[in-house]
ZASEDREN-793497 format. One record per residue (C-alpha): residue in three letters; x, y, z. Coordinates in Angstrom, 1 decimal. Layout:
<atoms>
ATOM    r       u       v       w
ATOM  ALA       X       Y       Z
...
</atoms>
This chain:
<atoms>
ATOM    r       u       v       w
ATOM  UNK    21.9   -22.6    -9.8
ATOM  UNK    18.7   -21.4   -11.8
ATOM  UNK    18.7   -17.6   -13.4
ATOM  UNK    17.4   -15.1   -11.3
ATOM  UNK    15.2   -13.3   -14.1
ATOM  UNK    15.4    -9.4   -14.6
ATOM  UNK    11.3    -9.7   -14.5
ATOM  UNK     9.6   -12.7   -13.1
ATOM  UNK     5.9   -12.7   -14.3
ATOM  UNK     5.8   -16.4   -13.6
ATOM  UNK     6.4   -16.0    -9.7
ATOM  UNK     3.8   -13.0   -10.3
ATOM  UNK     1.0   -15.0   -11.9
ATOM  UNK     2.0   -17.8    -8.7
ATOM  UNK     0.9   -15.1    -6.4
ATOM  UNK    -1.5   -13.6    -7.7
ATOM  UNK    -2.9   -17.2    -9.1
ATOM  UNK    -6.9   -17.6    -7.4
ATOM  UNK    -7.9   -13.7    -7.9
ATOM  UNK    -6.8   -13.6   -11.6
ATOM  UNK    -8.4   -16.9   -12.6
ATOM  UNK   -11.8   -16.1   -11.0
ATOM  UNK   -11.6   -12.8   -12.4
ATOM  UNK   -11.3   -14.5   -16.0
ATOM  UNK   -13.1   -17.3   -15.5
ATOM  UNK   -16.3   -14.8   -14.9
ATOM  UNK   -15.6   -12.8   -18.0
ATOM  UNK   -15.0   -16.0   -20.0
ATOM  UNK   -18.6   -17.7   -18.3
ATOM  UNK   -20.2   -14.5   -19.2
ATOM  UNK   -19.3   -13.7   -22.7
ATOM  UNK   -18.7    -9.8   -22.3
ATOM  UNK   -15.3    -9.3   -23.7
ATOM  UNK   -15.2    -6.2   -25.4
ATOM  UNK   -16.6    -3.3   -23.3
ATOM  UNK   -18.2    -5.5   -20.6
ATOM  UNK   -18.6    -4.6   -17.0
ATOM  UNK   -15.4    -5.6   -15.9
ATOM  UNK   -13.5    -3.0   -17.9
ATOM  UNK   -16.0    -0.2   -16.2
ATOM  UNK   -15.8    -1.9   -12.7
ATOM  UNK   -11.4    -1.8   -13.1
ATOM  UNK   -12.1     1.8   -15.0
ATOM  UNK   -14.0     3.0   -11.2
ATOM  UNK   -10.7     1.5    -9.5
ATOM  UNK    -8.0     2.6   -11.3
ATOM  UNK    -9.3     6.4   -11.5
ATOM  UNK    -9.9     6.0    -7.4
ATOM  UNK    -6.0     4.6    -7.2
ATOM  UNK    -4.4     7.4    -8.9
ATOM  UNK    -6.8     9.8    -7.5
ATOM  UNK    -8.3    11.4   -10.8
ATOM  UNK   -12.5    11.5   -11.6
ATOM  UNK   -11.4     9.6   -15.0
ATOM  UNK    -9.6     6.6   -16.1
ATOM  UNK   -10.2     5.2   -19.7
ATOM  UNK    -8.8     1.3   -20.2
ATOM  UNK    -7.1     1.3   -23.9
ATOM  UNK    -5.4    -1.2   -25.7
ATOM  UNK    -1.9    -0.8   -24.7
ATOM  UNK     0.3     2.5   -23.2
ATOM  UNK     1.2     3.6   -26.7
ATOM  UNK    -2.7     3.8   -27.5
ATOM  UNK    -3.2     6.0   -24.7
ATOM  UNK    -0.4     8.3   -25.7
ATOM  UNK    -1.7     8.4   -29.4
ATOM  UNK    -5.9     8.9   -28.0
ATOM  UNK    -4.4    11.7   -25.6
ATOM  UNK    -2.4    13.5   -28.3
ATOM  UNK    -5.1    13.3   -30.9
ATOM  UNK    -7.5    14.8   -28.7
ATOM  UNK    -5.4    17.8   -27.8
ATOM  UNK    -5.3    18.7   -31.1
ATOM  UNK    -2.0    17.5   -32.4
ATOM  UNK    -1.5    17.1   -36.3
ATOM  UNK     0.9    17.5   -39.2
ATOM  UNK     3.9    20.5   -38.5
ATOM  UNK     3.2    19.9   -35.2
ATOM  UNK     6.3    18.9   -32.4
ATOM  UNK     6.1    17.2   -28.9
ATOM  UNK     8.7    18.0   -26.9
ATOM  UNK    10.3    14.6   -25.3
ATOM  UNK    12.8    13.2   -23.5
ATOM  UNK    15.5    11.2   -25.3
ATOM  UNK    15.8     8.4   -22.8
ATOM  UNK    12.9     6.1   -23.0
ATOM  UNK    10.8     3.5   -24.8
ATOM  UNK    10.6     4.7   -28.7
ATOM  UNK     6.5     4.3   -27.7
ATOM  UNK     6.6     7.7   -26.3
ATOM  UNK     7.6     9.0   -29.4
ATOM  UNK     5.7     6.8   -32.0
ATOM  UNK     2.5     8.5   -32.0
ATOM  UNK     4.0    11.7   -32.6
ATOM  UNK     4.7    10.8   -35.6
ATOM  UNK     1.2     8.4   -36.5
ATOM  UNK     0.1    11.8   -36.5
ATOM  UNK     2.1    13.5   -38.8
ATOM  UNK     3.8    15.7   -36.0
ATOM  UNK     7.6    15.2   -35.1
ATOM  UNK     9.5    14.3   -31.6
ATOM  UNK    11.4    17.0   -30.5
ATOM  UNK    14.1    15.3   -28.4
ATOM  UNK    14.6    16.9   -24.9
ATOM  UNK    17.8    16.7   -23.1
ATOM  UNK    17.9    15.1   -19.5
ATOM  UNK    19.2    15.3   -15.7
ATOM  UNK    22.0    13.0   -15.5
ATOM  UNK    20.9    12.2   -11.5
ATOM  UNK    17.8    11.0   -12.9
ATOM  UNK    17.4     9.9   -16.6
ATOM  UNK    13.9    12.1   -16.7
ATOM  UNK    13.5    15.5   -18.5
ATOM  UNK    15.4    18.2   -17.5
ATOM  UNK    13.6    21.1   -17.1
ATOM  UNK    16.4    23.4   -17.5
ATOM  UNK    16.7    22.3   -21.3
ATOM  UNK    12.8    21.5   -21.9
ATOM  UNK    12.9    25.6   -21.5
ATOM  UNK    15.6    26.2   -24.3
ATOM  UNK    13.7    24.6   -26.9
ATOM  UNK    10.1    24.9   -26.3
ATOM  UNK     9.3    27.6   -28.8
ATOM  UNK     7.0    26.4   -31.2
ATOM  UNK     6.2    23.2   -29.1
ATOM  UNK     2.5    21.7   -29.6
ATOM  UNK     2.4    19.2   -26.4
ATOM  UNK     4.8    18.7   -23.5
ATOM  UNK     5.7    15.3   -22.6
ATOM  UNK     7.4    14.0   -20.1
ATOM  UNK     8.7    10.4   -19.2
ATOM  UNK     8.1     9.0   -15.1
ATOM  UNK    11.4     7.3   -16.6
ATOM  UNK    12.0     3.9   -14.3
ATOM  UNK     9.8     4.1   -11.9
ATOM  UNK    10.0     7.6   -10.7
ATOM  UNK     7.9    10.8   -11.1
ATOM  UNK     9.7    13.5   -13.7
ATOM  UNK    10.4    17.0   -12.3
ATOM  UNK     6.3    17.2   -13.1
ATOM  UNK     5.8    21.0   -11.2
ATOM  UNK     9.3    22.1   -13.0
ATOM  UNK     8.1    21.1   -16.3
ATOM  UNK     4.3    22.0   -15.9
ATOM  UNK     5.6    26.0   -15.2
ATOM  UNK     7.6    25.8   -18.3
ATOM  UNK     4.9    24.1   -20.6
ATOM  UNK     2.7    26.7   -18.4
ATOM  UNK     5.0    30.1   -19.3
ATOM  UNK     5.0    28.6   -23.0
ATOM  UNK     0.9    28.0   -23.1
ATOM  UNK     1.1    24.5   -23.7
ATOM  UNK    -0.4    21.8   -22.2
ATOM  UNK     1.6    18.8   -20.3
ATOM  UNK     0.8    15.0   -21.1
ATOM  UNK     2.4    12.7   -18.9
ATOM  UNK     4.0     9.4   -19.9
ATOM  UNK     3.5     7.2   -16.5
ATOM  UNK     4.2     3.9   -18.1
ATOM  UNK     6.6     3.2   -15.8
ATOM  UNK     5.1     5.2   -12.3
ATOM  UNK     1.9     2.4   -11.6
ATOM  UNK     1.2     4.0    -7.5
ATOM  UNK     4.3     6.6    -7.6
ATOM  UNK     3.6     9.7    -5.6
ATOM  UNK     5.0    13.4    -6.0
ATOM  UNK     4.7    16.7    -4.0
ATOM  UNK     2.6    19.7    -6.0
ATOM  UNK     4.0    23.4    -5.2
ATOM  UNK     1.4    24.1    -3.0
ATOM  UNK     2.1    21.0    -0.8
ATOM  UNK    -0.1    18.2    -1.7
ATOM  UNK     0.8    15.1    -2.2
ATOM  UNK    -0.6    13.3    -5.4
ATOM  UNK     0.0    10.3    -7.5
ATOM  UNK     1.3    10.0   -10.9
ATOM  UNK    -1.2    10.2   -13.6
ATOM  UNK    -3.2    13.2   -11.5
ATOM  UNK    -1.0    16.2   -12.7
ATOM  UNK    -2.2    18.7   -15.8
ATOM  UNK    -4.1    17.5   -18.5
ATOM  UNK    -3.7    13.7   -18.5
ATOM  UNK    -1.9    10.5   -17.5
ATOM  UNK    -0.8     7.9   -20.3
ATOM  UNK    -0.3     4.4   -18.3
ATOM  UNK     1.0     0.9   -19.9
ATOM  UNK    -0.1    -2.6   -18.1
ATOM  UNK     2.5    -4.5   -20.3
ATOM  UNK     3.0    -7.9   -18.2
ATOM  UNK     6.4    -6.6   -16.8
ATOM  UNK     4.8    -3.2   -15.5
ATOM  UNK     4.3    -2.5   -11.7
ATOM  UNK     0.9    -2.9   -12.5
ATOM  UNK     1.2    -5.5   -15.4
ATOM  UNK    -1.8    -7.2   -17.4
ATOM  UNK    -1.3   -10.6   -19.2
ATOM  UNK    -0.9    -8.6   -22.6
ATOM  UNK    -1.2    -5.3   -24.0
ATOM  UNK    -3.4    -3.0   -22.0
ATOM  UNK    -3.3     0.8   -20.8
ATOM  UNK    -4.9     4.2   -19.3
ATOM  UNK    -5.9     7.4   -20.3
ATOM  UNK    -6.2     9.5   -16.4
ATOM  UNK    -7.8    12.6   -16.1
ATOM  UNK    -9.8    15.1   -14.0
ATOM  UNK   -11.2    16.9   -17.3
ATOM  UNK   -14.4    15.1   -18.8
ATOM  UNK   -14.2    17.2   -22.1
ATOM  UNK   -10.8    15.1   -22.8
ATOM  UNK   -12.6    12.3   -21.2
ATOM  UNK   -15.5    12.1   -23.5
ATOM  UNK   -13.3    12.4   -26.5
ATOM  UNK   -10.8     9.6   -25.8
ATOM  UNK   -13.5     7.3   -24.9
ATOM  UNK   -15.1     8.3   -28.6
ATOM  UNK   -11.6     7.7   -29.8
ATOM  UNK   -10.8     4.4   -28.4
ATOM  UNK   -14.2     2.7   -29.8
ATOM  UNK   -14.3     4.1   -33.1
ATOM  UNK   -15.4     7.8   -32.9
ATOM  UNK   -18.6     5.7   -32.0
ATOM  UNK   -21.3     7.6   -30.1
ATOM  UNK   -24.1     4.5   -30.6
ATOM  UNK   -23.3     1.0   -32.0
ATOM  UNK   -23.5     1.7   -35.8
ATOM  UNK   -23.5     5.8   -35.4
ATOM  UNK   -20.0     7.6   -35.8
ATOM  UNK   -19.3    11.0   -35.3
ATOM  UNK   -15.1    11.2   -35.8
ATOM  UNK   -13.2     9.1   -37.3
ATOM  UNK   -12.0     7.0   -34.3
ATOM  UNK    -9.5     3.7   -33.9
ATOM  UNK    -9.9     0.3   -32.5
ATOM  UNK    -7.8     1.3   -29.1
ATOM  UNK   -10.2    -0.5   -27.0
ATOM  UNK    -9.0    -2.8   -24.0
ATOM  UNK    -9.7    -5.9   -23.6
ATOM  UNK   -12.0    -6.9   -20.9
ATOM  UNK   -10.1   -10.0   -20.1
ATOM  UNK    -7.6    -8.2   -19.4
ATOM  UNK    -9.4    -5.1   -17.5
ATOM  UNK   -10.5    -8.4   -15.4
ATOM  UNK    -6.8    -9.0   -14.6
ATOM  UNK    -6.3    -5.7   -13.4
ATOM  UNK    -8.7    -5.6   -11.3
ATOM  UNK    -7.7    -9.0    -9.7
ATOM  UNK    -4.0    -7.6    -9.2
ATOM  UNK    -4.5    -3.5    -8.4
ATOM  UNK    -5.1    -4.2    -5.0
ATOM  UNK    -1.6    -5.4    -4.2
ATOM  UNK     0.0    -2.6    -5.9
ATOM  UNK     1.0    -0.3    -2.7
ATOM  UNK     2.5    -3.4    -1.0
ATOM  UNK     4.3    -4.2    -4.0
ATOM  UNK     5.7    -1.2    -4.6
ATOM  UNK     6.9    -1.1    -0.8
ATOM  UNK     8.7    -4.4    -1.6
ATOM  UNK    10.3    -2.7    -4.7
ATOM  UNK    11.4     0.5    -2.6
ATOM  UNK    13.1    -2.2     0.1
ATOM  UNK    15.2    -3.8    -2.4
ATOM  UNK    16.3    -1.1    -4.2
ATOM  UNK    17.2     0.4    -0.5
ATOM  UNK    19.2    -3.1    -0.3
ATOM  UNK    20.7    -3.4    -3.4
ATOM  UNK    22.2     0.4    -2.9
ATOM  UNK    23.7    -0.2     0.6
ATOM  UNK    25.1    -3.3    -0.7
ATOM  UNK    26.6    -2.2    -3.5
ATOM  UNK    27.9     1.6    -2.2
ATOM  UNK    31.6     2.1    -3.1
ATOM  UNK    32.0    -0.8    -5.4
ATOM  UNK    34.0    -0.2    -8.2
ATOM  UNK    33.0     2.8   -10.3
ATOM  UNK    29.0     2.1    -9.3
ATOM  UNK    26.8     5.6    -9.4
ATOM  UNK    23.0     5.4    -8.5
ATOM  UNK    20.2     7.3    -9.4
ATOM  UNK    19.1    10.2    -6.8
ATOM  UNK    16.5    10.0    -5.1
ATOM  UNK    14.4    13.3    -4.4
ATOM  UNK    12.2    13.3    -1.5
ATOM  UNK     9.4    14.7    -3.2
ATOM  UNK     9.4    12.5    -6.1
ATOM  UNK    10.8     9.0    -5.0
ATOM  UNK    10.5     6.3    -6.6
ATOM  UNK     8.7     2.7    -7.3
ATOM  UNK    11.3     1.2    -8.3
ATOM  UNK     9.9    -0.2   -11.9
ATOM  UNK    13.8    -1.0   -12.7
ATOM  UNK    16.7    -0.8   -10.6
ATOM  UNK    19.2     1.2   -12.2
ATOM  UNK    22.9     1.8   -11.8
ATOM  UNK    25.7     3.6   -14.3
ATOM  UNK    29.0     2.0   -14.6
ATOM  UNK    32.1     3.0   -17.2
ATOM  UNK    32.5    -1.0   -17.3
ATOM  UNK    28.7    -1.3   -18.0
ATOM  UNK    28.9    -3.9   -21.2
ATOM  UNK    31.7    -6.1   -19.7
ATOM  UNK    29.6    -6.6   -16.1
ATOM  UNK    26.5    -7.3   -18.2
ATOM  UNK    28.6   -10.2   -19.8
ATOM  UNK    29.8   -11.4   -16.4
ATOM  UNK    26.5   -10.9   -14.4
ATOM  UNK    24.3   -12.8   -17.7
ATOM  UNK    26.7   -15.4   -17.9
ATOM  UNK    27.0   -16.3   -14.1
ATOM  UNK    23.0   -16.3   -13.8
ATOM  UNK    21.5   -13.3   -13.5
ATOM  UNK    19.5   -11.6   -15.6
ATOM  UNK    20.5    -7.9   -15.7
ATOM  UNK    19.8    -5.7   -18.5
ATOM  UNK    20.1    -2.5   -20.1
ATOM  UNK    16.9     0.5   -20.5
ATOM  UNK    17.8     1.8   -23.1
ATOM  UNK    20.9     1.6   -25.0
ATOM  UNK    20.1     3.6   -28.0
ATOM  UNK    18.5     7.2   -27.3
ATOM  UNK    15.9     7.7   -29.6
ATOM  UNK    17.3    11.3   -31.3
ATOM  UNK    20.1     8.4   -32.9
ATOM  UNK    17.7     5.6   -33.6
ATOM  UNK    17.7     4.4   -37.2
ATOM  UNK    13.8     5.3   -37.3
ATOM  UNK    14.2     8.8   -36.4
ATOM  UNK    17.4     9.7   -38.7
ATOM  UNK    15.1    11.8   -41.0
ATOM  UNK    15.7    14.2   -38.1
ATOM  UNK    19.4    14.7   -38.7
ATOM  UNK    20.6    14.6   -35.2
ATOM  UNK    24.3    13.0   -35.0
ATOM  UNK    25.9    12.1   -31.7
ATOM  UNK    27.1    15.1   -29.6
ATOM  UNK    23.5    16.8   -29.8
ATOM  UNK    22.2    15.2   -26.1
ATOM  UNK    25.5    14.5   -24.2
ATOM  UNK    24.3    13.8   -21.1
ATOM  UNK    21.4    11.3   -22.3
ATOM  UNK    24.2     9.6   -24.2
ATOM  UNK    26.2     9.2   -21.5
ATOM  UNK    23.8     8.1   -19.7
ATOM  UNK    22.6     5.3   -22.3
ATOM  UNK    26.2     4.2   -22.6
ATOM  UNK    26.5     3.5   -18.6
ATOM  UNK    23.0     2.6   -17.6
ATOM  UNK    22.6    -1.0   -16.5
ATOM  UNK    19.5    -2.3   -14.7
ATOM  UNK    19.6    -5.3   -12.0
ATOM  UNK    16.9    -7.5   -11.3
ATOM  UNK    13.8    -6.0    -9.2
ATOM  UNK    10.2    -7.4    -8.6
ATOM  UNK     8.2    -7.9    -5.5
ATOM  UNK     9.0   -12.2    -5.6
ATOM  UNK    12.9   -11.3    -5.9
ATOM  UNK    13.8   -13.1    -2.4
ATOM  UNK    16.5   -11.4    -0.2
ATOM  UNK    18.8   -14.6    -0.9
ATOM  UNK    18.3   -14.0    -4.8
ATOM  UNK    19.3   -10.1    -4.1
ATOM  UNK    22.5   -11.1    -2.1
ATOM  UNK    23.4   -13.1    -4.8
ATOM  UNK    22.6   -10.6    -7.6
ATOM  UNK    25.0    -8.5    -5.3
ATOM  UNK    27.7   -10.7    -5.1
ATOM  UNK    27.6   -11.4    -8.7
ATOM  UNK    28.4    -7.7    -9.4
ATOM  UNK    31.1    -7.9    -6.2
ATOM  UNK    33.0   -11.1    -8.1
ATOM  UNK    32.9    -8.8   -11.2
ATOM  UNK    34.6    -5.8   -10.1
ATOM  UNK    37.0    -7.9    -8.1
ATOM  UNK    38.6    -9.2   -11.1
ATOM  UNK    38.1    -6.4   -13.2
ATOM  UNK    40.2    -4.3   -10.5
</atoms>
């Protein structure tokens, strides 16, 4: 039997196959690859999708993180309060900037910030940022008031949330990347929304911030050979703005796929062995970017499930407050209990809109065999 991939971007370029290559092909027949009018014409689309007057296309999610955080102001002394449990790319351009992570502890149900403990250390905090960890919104109204009470503004990391919606305190419903001060969004080719490359977004309703990360991105550039800051080369590229564009409309639809399996894959799978799922809250649920379980037997079913052809995985094994890169901090295990449990148990199980219901069933069995055996 062939592997059933945790991410298939093959099957997604197969579906996706006659928009994407027209899109390129008129990039490549034109000749306008850095700045041209497909980047503004996916720019107008993306900002309609989430629902914001502003997107900015940027070379990749971390850029937007790093533009976003340089144009609120943050610098050297500085800390950004973030969650333990994600990508080290949230916290990397905390520290290009001379500030430091200050790691946030989580809520076990869902691997994002927990706004309970975001409260207990926010003193002193420059930027708060949370993670839309795995396909789900963060408890963003929770964490707003607290970043809110403490006068600080909230950046959210919505790498993982492509289409994801949430419920604001006053009722409305909005998608991620529309809440406070800005959205930071990665198209890396495994994303819900995925580009053939690096690519990402800056979303915003504020043009001030707008204006400034666009200057950013390009330079500090405010004409071709003029430069008023000192700016980077963050720009997207518009081949890949081009394969955006081609792919955005399918997004909901995909997403719907995503929210079906994941509904399969739980009913399938409640009361075997020592399984625990994520929770699901109503007014945050999620898209579904990985599909993730916790097990006490989580290393010896990856074994099984790799070696009998499927392609689970593990997001993220090592929290970031004990990654080698960040030992300068001096945190030792014990400091974030519950986002080291977590990390030890988490496993994720293959989940994309081509995953066919006979590839799920046998993803499911797979993990069935396992716990058989294991007793």
């Amino acid at each position: 039997m062939s592997k059933i991939p945790l991410v298939d971007v093959k099957a997604n370029y197969a579906r996706h196959r006659e928009a994407i290559d027209a899109a390129m092909r008129d990039v490549i027949e034109n000749g306008q690859f850095i700045q041209g009018p497909a980047l503004a014409a996916f720019e107008e689309r993306f900002a309609a999708f989430c629902g914001v007057r502003h997107a900015i296309g940027v070379g990749s999610g971390t850029a937007a993180l790093h533009l976003v955080l340089h144009a609120l102001g943050v610098g050297p002394g500085d800390e950004v309060a973030v969650p333990a449990h994600t990508f080290v790319a949230t916290a990397e351009p905390i520290s290009w900037l001379g500030a430091r992570p200050r790691f946030v502890e989580i809520d076990p149900a869902t691997g994002a910030m927990d706004p309970a403990a975001l409260r207990t250390v926010i003193d002193g905090v420059k930027v708060v940022m949370p993670v839309d960890i795995h396909g789900r919104a963060a408890d963003l109204p929770a964490i707003a008031a607290v970043a809110a009470e403490a006068g600080v503004p909230m950046v959210e990391d919505a790498a993982q949330s492509h289409g994801a919606q949430l419920v604001r305190p006053d009722g409305t419903v909005v998608r991620t990347g529309a809440y406070e001060a800005a959205g930071c969004f990665s198209f890396y080719p495994g994303k819900n929304l995925g580009a053939f490359g690096d690519a990402g977004a800056v979303t915003t309703n504020d043009p001030d911030l707008a204006a400034q990360v666009r200057m950013l991105r390009d330079h500090g550039r405010t004409t071709k050979y003029e430069h008023l800051i000192v700016g980077y080369a963050h720009r997207m590229d518009t081949l890949q703005a081009a394969v955006l564009s081609a792919k955005l409309p399918s997004v909901d639809a995909d997403n719907r796929r995503r929210v079906a399996l994941a509904g399969a894959y739980s009913a399938a799978l409640r009361g075997v062995g020592d399984l625990r799922f994520l929770a699901d809250p109503p007014d945050r649920p999620s898209v579904y970017h990985h599909y993730v379980v916790r097990t006490r037997h989580r290393e010896a079913l990856l074994k099984h499930l790799n070696a009998n052809g499927v392609g689970a995985g593990v997001h993220y094994p090592i929290p970031l407050h004990l990654q080698p890169a960040y030992g300068f901090l001096g945190h030792r295990r014990g400091d974030l209990p519950q986002t080291e449990a977590f990390a030890d148990e988490c496993l994720s199980l293959p989940i994309y809109p081509e995953l066919t219901d006979a590839q799920l069933d046998r993803v499911v069995a797979e993990v069935k065999a396992y716990f058989e055996t294991a007793g």
